[in-house]
C-alpha positions as CSV (number, residue, x, y, z in Angstrom):
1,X,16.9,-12.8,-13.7
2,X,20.1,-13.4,-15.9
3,X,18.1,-15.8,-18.0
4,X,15.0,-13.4,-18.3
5,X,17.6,-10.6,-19.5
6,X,19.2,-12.8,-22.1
7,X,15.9,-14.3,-23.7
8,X,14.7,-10.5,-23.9
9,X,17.1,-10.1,-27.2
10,X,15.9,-13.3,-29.2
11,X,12.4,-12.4,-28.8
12,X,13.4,-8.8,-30.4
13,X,14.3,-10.6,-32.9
14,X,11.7,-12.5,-33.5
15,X,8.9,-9.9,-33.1
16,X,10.7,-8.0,-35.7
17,X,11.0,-10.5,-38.3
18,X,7.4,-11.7,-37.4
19,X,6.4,-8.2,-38.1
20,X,8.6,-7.7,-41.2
21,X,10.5,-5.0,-39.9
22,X,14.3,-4.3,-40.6
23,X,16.4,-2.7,-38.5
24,X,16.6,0.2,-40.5
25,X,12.8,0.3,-40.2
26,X,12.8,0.0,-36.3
27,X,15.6,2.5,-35.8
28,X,14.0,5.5,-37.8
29,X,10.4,4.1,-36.3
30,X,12.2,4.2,-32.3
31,X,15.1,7.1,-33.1
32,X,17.6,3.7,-31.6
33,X,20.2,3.7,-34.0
34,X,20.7,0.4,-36.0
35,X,24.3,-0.8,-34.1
36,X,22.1,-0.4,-30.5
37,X,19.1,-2.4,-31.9
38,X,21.1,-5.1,-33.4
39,X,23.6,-5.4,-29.8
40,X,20.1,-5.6,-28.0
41,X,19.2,-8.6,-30.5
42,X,22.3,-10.7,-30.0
43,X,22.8,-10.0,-26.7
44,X,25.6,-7.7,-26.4
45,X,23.4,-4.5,-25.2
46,X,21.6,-4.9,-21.7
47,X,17.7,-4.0,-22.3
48,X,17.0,-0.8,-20.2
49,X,13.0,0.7,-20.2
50,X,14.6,3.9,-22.2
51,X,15.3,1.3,-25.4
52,X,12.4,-1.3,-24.7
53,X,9.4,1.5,-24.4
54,X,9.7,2.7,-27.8
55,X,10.5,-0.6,-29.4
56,X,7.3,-2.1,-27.3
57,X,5.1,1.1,-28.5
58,X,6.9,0.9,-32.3
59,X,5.5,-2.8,-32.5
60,X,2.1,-2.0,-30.6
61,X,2.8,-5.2,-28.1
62,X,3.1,-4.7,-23.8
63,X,6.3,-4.7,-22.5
64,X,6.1,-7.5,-21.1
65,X,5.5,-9.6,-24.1
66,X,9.0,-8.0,-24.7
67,X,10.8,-9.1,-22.2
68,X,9.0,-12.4,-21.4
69,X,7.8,-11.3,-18.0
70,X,6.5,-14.5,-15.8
71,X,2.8,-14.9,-15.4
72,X,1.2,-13.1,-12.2
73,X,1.0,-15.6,-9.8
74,X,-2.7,-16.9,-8.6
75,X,-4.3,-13.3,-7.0
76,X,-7.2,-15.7,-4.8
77,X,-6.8,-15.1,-1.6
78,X,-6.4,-18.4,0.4
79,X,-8.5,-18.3,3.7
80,X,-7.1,-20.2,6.7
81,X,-10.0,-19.7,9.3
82,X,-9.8,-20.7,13.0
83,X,-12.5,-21.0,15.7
84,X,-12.5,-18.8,18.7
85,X,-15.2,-20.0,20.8
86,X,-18.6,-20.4,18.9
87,X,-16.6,-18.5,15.7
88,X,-15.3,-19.6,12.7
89,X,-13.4,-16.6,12.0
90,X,-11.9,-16.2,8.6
91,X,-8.8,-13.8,8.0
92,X,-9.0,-11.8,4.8
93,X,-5.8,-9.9,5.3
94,X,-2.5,-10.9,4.8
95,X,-0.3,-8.6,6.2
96,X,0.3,-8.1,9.7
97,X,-0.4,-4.8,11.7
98,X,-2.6,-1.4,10.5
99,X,-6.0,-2.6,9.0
100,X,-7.3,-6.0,9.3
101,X,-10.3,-7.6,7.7
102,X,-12.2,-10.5,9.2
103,X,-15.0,-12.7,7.7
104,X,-16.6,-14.0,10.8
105,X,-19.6,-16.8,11.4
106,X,-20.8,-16.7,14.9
107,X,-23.0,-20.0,16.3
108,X,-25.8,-19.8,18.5
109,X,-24.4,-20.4,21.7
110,X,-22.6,-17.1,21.7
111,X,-24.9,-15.2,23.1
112,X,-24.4,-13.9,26.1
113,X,-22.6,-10.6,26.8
114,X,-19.0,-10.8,28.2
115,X,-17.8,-7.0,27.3
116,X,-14.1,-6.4,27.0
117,X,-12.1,-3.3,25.7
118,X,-8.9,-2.8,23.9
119,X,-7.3,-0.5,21.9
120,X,-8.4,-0.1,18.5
121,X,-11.2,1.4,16.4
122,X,-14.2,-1.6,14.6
123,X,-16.4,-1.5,11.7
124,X,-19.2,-4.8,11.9
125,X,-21.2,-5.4,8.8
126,X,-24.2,-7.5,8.8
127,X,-23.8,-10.3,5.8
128,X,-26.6,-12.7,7.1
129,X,-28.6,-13.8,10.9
130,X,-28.9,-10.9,13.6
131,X,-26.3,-9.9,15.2
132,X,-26.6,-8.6,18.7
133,X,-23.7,-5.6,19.8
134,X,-23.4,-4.6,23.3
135,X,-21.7,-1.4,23.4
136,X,-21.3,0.4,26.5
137,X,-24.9,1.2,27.7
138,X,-26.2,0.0,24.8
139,X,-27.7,-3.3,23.7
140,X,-28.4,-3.2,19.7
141,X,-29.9,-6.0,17.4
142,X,-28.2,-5.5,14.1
143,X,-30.1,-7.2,10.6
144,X,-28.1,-7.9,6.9
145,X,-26.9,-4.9,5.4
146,X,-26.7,-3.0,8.7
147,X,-23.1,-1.6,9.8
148,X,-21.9,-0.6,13.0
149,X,-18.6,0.9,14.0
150,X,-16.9,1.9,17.3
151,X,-14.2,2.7,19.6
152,X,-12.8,-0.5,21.1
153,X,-11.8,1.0,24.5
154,X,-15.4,1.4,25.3
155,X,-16.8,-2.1,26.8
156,X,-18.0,-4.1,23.7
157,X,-19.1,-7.1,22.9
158,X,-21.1,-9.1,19.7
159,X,-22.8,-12.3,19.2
160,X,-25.7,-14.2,17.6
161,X,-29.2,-12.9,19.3
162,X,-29.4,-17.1,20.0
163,X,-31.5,-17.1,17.3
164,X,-29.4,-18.3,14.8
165,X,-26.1,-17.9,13.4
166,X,-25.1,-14.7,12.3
167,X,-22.5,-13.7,9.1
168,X,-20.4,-10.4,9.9
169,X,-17.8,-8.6,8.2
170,X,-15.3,-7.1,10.4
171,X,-12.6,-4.2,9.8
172,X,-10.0,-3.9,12.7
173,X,-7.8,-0.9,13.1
174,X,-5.5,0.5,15.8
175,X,-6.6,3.5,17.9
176,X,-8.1,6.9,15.5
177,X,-8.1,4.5,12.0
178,X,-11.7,4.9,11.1
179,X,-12.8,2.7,8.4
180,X,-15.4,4.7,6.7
181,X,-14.7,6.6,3.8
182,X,-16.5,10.2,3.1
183,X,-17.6,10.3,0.2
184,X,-17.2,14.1,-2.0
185,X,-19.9,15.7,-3.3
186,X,-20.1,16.8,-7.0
187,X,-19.2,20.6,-5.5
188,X,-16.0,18.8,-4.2
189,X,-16.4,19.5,-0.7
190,X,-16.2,16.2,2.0
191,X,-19.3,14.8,2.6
């Protein structure tokens, strides 16, 4: 941090001579008077966001070309999956607890019901295959682009039909997080 902090006043500097801009110039441009713009250059003024944001906007350039921020580091996500069963299940969340997101590729040979509850709230997209959802008293056959989502605590269970593999999405929550989202409509009541 101490050698971002003193790089941030050479690189004043330098953007103002780059830009042909005295001191006088940048202090009646900012309202920083001269003696607080040349400390900040050699080094003698810590850079606070109260002198920086006006400098920054005075030379039209980000802030953090000012201060010489380091690059964002790389945003892919890096997917670590792990079987479970016939699954290749593929965690796309990386923080523990609340909301988790799963991509999940079930085989063929998981297809017979063994419902289980627990607590939590699920949301099952369809990506590709059929997917077959046993939920309580019900036995569904789910195709691409169809969603399901349900209350954990009631006996479930989900699987390829045995026809094929099948590509699902999953959102995990605990207890009452639903995962859809309403939607408002233009009068700006919930939909």
């Amino acid at each position: 941090m101490e050698d971002v902090l003193a790089a941030v006043g050479p690189r004043l500097k330098r953007i103002r001579q780059q830009r042909g801009c005295t001191l006088a110039a940048l202090s009646e441009t900012t309202g920083i008077s001269v003696s607080t713009l040349s400390r900040l250059e050699s080094g003698r003024r810590k850079p606070s966001l109260e002198l920086l944001l006006p400098i920054a906007h005075a030379h039209q350039v980000p802030l953090d070309e000012l201060v010489g921020a380091p690059p964002v580091g790389d945003p892919r996500v890096r997917l670590k999956p792990f079987r479970r069963g016939d699954a290749t299940v593929v965690p796309l969340t990386r923080q523990p607890g609340g909301l988790q997101a799963f991509k999940m590729v079930v085989g063929t040979a998981r297809s017979e019901p063994e419902p289980r509850t627990h607590e939590g709230y699920e949301w099952l997209y369809v990506l590709s295959g059929r997917l077959r959802l046993v939920l309580a008293e019900h036995d569904l056959v789910l195709g691409p682009g169809e969603a399901a989502e349900f209350d954990t605590r009631l006996p479930h269970w989900f699987g390829s039909t045995g026809e094929g593999p099948v590509e699902v999405l999953s959102l995990f929550g605990p207890q009452g997080e639903r995962m859809h989202v309403r939607a408002k409509s233009r009068s700006g009541q919930s939909g």
